[in-house]
Each structure stands twice: as structure tokens, then as C-alpha cells.
C-alpha positions in Angstrom: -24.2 -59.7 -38.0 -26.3 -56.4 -38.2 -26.1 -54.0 -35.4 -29.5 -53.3 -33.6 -29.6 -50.5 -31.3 -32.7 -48.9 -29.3 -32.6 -46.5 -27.0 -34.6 -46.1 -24.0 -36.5 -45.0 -21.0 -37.0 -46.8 -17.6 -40.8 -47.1 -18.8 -39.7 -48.4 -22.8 -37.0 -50.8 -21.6 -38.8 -54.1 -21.8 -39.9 -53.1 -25.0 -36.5 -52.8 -26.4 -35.5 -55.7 -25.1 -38.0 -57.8 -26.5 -37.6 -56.0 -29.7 -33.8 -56.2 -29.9 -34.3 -60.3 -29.1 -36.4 -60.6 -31.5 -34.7 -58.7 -34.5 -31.6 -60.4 -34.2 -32.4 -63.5 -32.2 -29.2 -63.0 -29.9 -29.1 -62.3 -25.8 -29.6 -58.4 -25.4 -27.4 -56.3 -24.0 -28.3 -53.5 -21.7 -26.0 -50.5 -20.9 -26.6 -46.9 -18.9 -26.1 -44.1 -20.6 -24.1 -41.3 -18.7 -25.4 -38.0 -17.2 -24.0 -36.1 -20.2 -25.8 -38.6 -22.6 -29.3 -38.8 -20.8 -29.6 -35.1 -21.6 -29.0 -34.7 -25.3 -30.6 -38.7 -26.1 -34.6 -39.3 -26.4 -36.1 -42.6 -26.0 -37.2 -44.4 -29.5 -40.7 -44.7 -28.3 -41.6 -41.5 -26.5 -40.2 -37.8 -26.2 -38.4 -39.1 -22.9 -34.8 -39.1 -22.0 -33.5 -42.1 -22.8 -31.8 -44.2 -19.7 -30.4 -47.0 -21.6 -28.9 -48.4 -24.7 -30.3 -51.9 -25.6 -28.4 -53.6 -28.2 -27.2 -57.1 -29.5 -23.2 -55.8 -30.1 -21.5 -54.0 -27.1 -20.4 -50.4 -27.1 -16.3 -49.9 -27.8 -14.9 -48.3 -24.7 -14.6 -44.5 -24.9 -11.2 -43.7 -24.1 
């Protein structure tokens, strides 16, 4: 299965969702990104930091 990932804001989440749903056809799944993150990650849709990391494969843990 291909990984989709989209990054987001609070205002672009829905959108990823629904786009992530429909590209792959599989439940979503939503994760915050950390403080360190949110500062160097824009949103896909808009110049925005991103909040969130909407994908249909889950993140390995970071050890």
C-alpha cells in the first residue's frame, strides 16, 4: 500500500482528511506534531505551521 501523508493546519485539517480517505480509501490517521516540528513544518495548503500529520500508515516511534 502507498503511503499518503498531508500535513496540516487547524484551519486545513478536514481537508486532509477527506483527501487522505479518498486517495487511499483507508481510515485516516491523525497525529500532532511536536513543538520542535510545528516550527520548521508548513501546512500543504497554505504558508501556515502545520499542526498535524494526516496519513493512512502510522509514524514509527522516534526513539
Amino acid at each position: 500500500m502507498e503511503t499518503v501523508t498531508k500535513k496540516a493546519c487547524e484551519t486545513h485539517v478536514y481537508r486532509a482528511l477527506d483527501e487522505v480517505t479518498a486517495e487511499t480509501a483507508a481510515f485516516p490517521i491523525m497525529e500532532t506534531l511536536n513543538k520542535a516540528e510545528e516550527l520548521s513544518t508548513t501546512c500543504d495548503y497554505c504558508p501556515q505551521a502545520a499542526i498535524y500529520v494526516v496519513s493512512n500508515m502510522q509514524s514509527p516511534p522516534i526513539s
